[in-house]
Biopython code that builds the backbone (N, CA, C, O; Angstrom):
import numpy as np
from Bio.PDB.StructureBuilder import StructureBuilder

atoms = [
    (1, "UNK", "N", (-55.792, 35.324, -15.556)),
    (1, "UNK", "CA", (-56.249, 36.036, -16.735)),
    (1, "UNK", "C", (-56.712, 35.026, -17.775)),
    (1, "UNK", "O", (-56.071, 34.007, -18.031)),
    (2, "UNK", "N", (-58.053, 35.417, -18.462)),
    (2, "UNK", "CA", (-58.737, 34.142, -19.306)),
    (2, "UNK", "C", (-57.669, 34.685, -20.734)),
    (2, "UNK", "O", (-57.719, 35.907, -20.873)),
    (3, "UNK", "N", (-57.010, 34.166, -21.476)),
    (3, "UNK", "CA", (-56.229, 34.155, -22.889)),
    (3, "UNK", "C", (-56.965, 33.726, -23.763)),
    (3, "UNK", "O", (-56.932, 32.537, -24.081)),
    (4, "UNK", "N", (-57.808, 34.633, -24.351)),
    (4, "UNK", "CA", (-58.221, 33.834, -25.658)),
    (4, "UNK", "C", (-57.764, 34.488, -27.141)),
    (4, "UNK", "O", (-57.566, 35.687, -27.338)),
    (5, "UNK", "N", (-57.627, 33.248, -28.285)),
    (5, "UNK", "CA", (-56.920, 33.268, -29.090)),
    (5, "UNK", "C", (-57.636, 33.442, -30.600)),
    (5, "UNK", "O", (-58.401, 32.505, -30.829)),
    (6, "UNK", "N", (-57.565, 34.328, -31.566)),
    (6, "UNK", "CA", (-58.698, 34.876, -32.701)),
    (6, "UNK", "C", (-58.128, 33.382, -33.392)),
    (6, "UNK", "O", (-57.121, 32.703, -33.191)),
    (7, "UNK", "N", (-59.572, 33.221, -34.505)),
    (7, "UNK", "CA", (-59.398, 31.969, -35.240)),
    (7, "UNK", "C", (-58.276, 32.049, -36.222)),
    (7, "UNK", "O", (-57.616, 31.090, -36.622)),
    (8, "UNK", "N", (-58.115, 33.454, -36.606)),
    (8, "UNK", "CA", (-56.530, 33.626, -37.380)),
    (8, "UNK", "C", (-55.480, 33.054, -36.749)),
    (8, "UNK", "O", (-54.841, 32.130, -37.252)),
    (9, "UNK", "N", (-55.277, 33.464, -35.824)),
    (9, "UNK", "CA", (-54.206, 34.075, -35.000)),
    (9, "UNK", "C", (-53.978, 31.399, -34.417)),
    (9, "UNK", "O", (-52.928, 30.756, -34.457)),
    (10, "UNK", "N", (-55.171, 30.945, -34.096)),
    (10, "UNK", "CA", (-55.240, 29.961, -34.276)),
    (10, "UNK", "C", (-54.921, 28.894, -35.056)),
    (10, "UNK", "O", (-54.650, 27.759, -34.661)),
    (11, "UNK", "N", (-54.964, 29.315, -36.243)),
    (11, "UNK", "CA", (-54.969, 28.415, -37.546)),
    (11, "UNK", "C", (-53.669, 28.104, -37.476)),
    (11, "UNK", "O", (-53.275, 26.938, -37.525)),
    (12, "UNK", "N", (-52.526, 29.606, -37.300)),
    (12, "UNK", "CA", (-51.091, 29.886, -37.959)),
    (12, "UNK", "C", (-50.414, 29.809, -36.897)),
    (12, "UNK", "O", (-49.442, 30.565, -36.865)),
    (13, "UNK", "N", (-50.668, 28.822, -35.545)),
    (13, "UNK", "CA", (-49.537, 28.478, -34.517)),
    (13, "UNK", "C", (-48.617, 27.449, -35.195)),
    (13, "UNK", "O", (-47.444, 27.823, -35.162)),
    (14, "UNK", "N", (-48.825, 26.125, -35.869)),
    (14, "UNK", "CA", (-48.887, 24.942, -36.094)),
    (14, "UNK", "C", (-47.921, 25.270, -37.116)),
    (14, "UNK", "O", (-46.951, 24.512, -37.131)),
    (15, "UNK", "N", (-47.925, 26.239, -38.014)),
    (15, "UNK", "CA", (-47.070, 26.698, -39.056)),
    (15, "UNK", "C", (-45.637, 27.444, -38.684)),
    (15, "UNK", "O", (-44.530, 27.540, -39.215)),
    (16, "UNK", "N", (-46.462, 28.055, -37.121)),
    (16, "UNK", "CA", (-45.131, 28.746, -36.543)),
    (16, "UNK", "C", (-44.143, 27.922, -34.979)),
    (16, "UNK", "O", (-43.291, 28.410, -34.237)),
    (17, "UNK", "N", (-44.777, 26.544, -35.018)),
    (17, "UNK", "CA", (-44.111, 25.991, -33.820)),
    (17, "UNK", "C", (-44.354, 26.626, -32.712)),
    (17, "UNK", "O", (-43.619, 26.633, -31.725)),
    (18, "UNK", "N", (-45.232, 27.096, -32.815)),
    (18, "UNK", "CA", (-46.006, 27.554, -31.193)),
    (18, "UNK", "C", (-46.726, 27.281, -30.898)),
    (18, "UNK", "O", (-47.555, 27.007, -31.766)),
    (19, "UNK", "N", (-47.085, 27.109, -29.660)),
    (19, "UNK", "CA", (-48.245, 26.315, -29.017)),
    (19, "UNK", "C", (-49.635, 27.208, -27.628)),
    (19, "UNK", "O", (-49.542, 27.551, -26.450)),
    (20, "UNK", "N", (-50.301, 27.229, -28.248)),
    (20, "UNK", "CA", (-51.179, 28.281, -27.271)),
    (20, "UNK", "C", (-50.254, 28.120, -25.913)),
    (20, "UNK", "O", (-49.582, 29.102, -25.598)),
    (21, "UNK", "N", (-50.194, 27.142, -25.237)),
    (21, "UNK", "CA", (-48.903, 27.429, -24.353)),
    (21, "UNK", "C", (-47.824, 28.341, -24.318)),
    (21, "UNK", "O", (-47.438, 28.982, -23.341)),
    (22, "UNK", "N", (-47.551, 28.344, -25.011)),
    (22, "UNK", "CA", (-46.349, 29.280, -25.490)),
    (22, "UNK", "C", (-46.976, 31.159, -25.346)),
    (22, "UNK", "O", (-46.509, 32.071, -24.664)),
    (23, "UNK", "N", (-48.130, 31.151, -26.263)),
    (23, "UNK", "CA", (-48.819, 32.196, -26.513)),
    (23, "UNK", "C", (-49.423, 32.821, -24.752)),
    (23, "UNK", "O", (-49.335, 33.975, -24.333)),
    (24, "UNK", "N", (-50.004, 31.623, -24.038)),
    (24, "UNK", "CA", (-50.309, 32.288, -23.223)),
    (24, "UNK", "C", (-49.217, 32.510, -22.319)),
    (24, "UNK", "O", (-49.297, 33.659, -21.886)),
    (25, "UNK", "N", (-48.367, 31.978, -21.917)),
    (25, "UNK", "CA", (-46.741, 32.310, -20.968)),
    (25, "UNK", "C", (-46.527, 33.953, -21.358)),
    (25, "UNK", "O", (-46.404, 34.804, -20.478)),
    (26, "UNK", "N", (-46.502, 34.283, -22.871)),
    (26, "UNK", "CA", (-45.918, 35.589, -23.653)),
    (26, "UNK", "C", (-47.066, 36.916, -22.789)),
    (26, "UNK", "O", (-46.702, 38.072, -22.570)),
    (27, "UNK", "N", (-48.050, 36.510, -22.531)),
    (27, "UNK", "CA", (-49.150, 37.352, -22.774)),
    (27, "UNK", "C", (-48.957, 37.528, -20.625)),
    (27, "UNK", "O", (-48.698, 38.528, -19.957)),
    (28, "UNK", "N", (-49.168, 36.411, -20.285)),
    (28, "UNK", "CA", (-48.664, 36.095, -18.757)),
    (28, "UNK", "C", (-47.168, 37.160, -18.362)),
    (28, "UNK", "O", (-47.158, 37.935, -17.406)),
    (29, "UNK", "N", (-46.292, 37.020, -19.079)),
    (29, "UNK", "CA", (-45.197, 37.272, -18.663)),
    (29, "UNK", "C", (-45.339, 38.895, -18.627)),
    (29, "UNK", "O", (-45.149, 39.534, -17.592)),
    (30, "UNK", "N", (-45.791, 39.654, -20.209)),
    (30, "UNK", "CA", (-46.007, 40.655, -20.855)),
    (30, "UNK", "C", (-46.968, 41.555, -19.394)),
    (30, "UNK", "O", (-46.537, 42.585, -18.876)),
    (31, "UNK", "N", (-48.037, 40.991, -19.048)),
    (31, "UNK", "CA", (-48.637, 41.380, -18.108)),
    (31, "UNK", "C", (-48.030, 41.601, -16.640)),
    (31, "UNK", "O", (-48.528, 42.477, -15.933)),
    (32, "UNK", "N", (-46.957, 40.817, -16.166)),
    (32, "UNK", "CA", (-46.693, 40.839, -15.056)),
    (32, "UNK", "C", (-45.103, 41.879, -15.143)),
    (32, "UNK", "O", (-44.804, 42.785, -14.365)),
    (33, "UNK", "N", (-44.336, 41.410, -16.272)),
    (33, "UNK", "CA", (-43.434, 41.944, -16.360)),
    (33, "UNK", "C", (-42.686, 43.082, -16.629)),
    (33, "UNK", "O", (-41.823, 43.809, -16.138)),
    (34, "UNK", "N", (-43.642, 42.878, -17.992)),
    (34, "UNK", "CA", (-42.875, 44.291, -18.878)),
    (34, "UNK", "C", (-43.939, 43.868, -20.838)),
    (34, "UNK", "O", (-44.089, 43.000, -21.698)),
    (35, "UNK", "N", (-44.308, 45.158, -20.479)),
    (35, "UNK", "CA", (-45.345, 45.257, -21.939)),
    (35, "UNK", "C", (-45.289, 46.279, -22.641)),
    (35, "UNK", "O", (-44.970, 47.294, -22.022)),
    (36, "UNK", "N", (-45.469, 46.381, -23.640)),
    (36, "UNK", "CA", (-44.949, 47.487, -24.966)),
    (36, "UNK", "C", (-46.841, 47.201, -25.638)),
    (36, "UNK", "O", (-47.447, 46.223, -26.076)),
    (37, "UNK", "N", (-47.373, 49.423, -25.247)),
    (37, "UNK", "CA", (-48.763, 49.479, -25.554)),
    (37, "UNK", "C", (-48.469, 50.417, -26.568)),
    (37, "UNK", "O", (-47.320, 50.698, -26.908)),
    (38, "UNK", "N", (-49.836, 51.067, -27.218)),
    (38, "UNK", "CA", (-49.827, 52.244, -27.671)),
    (38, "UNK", "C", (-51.431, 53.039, -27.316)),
    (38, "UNK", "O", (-52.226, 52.438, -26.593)),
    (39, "UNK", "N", (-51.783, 54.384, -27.883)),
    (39, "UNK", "CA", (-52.600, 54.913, -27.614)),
    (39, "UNK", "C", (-54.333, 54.439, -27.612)),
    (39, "UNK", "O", (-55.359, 54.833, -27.058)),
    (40, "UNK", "N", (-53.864, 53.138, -28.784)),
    (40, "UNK", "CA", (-55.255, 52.577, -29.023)),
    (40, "UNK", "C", (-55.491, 51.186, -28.226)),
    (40, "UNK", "O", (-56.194, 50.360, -28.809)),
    (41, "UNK", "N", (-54.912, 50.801, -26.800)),
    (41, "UNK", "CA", (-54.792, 49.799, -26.545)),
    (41, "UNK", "C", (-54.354, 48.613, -26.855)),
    (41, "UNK", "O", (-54.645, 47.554, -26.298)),
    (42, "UNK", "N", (-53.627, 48.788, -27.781)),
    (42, "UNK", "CA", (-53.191, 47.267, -28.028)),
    (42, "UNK", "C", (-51.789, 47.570, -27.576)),
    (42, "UNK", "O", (-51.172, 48.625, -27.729)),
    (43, "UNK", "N", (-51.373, 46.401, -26.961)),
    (43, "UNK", "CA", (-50.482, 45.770, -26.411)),
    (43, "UNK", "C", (-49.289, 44.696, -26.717)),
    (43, "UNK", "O", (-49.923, 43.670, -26.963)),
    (44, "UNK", "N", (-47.817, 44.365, -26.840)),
    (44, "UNK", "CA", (-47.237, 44.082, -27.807)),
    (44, "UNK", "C", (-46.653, 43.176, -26.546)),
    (44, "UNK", "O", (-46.782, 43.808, -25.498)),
    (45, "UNK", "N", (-46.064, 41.912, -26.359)),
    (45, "UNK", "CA", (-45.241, 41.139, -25.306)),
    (45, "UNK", "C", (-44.278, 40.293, -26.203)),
    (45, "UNK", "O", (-44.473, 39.991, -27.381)),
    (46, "UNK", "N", (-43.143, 39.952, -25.383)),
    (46, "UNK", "CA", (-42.620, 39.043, -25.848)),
    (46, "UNK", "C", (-41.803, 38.893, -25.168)),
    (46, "UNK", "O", (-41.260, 39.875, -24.661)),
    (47, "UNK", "N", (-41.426, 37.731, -24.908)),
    (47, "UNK", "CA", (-40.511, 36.544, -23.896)),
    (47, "UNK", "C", (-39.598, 35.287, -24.676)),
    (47, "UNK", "O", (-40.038, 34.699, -25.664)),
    (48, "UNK", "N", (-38.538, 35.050, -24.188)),
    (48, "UNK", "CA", (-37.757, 34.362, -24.996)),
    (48, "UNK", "C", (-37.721, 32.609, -24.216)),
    (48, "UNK", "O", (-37.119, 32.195, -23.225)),
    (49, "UNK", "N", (-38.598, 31.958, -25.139)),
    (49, "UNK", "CA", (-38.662, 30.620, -24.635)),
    (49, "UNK", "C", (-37.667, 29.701, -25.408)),
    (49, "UNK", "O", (-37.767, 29.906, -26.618)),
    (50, "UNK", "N", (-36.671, 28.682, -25.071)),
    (50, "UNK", "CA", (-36.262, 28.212, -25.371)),
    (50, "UNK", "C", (-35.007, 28.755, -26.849)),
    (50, "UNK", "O", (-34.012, 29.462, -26.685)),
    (51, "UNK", "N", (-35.383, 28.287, -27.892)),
    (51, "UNK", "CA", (-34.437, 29.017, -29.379)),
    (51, "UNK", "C", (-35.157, 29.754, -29.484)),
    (51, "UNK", "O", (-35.300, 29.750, -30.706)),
    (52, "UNK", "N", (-36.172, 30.885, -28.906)),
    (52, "UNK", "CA", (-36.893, 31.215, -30.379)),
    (52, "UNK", "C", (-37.613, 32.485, -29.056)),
    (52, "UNK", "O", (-37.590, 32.345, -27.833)),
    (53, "UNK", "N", (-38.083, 33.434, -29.706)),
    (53, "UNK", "CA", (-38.661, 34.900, -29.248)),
    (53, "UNK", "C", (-40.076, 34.502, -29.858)),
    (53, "UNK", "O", (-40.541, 34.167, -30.948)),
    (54, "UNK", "N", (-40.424, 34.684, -28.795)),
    (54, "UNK", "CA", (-42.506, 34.729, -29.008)),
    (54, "UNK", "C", (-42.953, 36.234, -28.875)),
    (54, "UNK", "O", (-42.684, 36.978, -27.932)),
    (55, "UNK", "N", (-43.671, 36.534, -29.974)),
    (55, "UNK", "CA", (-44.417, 37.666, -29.562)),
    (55, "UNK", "C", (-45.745, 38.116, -29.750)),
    (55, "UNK", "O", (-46.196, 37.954, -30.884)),
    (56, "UNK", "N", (-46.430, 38.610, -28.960)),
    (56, "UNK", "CA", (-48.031, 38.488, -29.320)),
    (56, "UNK", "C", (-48.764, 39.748, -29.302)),
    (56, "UNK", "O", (-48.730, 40.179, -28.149)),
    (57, "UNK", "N", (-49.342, 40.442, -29.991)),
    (57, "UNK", "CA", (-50.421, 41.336, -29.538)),
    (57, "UNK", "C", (-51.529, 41.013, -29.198)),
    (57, "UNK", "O", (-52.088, 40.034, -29.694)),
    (58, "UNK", "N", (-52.048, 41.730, -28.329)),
    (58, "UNK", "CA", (-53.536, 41.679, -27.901)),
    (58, "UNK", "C", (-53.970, 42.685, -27.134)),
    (58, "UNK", "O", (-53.200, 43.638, -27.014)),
    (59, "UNK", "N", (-54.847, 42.718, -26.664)),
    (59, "UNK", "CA", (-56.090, 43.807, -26.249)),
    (59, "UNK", "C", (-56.423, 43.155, -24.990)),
    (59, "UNK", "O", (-56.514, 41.939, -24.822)),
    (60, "UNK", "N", (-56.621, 44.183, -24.008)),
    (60, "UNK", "CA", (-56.897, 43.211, -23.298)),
    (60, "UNK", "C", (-58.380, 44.337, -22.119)),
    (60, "UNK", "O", (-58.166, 45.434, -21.604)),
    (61, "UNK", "N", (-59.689, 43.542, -22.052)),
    (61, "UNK", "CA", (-60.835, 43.996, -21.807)),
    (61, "UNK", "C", (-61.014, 43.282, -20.000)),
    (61, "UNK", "O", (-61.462, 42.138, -19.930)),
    (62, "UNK", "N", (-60.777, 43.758, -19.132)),
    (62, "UNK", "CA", (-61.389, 43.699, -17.663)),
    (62, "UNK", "C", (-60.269, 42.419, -17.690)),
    (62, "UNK", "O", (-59.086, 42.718, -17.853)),
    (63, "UNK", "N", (-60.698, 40.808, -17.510)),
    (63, "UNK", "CA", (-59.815, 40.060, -17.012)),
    (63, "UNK", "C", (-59.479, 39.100, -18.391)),
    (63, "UNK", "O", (-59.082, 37.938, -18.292)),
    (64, "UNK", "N", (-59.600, 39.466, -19.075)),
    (64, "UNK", "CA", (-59.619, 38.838, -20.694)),
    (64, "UNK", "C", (-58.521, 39.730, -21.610)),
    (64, "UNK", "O", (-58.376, 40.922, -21.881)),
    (65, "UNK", "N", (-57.973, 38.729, -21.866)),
    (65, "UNK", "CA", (-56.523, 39.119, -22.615)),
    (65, "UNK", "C", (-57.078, 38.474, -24.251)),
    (65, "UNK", "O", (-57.612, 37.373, -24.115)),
    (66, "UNK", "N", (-57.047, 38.850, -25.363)),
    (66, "UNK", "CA", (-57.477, 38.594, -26.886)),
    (66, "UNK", "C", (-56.341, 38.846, -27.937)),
    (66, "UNK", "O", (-56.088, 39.941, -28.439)),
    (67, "UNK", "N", (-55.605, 37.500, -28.228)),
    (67, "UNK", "CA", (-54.703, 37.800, -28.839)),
    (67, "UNK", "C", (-54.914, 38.272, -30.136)),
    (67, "UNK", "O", (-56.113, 38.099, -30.351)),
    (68, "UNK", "N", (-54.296, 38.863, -31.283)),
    (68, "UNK", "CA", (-54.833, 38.827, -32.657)),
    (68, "UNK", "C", (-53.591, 38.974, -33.832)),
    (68, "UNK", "O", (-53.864, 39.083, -35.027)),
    (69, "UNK", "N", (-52.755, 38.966, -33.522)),
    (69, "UNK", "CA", (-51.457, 38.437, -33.445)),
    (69, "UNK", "C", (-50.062, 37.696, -33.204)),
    (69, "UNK", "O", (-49.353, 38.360, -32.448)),
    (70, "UNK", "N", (-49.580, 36.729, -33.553)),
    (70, "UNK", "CA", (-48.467, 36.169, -32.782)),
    (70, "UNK", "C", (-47.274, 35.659, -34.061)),
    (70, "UNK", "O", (-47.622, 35.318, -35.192)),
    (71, "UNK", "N", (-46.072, 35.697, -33.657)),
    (71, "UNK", "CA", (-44.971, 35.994, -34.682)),
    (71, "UNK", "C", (-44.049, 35.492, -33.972)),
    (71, "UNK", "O", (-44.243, 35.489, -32.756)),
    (72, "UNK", "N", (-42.958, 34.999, -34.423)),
    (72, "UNK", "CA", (-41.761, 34.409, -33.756)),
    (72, "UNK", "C", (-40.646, 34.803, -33.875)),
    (72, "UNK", "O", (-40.877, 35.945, -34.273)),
    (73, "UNK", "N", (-39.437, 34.708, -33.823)),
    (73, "UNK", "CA", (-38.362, 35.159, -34.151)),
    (73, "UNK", "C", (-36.674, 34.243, -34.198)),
    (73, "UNK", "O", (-35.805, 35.111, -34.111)),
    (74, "UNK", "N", (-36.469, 33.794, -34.232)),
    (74, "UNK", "CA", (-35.015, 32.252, -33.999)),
    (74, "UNK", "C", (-34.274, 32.925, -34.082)),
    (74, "UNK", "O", (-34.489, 33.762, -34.958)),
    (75, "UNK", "N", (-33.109, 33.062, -33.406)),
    (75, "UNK", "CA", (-31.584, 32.960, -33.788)),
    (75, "UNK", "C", (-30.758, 32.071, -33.018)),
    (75, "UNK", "O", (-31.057, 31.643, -31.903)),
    (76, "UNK", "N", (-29.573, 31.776, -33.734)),
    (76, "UNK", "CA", (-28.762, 30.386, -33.524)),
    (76, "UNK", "C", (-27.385, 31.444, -33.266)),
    (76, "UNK", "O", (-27.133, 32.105, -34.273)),
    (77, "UNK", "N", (-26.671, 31.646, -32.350)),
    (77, "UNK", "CA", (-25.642, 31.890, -32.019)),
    (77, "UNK", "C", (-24.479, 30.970, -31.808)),
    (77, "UNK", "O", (-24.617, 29.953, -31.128)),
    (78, "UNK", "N", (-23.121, 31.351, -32.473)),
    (78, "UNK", "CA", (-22.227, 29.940, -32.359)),
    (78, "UNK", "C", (-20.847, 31.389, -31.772)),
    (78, "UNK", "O", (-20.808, 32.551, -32.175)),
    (79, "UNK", "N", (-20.155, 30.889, -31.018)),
    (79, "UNK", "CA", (-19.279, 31.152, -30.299)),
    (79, "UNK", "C", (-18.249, 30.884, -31.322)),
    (79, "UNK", "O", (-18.285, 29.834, -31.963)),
    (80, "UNK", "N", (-17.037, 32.061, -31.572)),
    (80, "UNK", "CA", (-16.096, 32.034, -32.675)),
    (80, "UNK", "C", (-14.838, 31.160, -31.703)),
    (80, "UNK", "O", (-14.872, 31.283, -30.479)),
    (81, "UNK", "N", (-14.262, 30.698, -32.057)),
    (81, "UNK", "CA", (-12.897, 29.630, -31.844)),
    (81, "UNK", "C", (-11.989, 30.052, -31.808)),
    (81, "UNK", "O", (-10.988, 29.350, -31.659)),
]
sb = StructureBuilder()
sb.init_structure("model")
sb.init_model(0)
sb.init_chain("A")
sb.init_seg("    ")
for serial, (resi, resn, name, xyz) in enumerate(atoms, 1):
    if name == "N":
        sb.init_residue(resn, " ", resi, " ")
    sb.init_atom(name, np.array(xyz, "f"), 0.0, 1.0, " ", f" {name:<3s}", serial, name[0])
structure = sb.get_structure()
């Protein structure tokens, strides 16, 4: 699947510690795995890499996936004593 990424959605990886890598795995996984749509086609994924929840929307036209969204999420869990 070709992943391509809007110049927004581009600018604000670098701010969010994600890496089109990252973005395309979410969109990869979302497709093969398990994906959250609605009536107007857009499409919602997210996969938990490392600390942190990636999630992306996009649209996706014949073999072209178009992200236009992507957002992150962290949590730090500590085990009580």
């Amino acid at each position: 699947m070709n992943i391509v990424l809007t110049e927004e959605v581009l600018s604000g990886l670098e701010d969010l510690g994600v890496t089109q890598e990252d973005v395309g795995e979410v969109v990869e996984y979302a497709e093969s795995v398990q994906k959250l749509f609605d009536d107007d086609g857009n499409n919602l994924g997210k996969k938990r890499l490392e600390a942190m929840t990636v999630y992306a929307e996009y649209t996706v036209d014949g073999d072209t996936a178009t992200v236009t969204r992507v957002y992150k999420h962290r949590v730090s869990l500590e085990e009580d004593n």
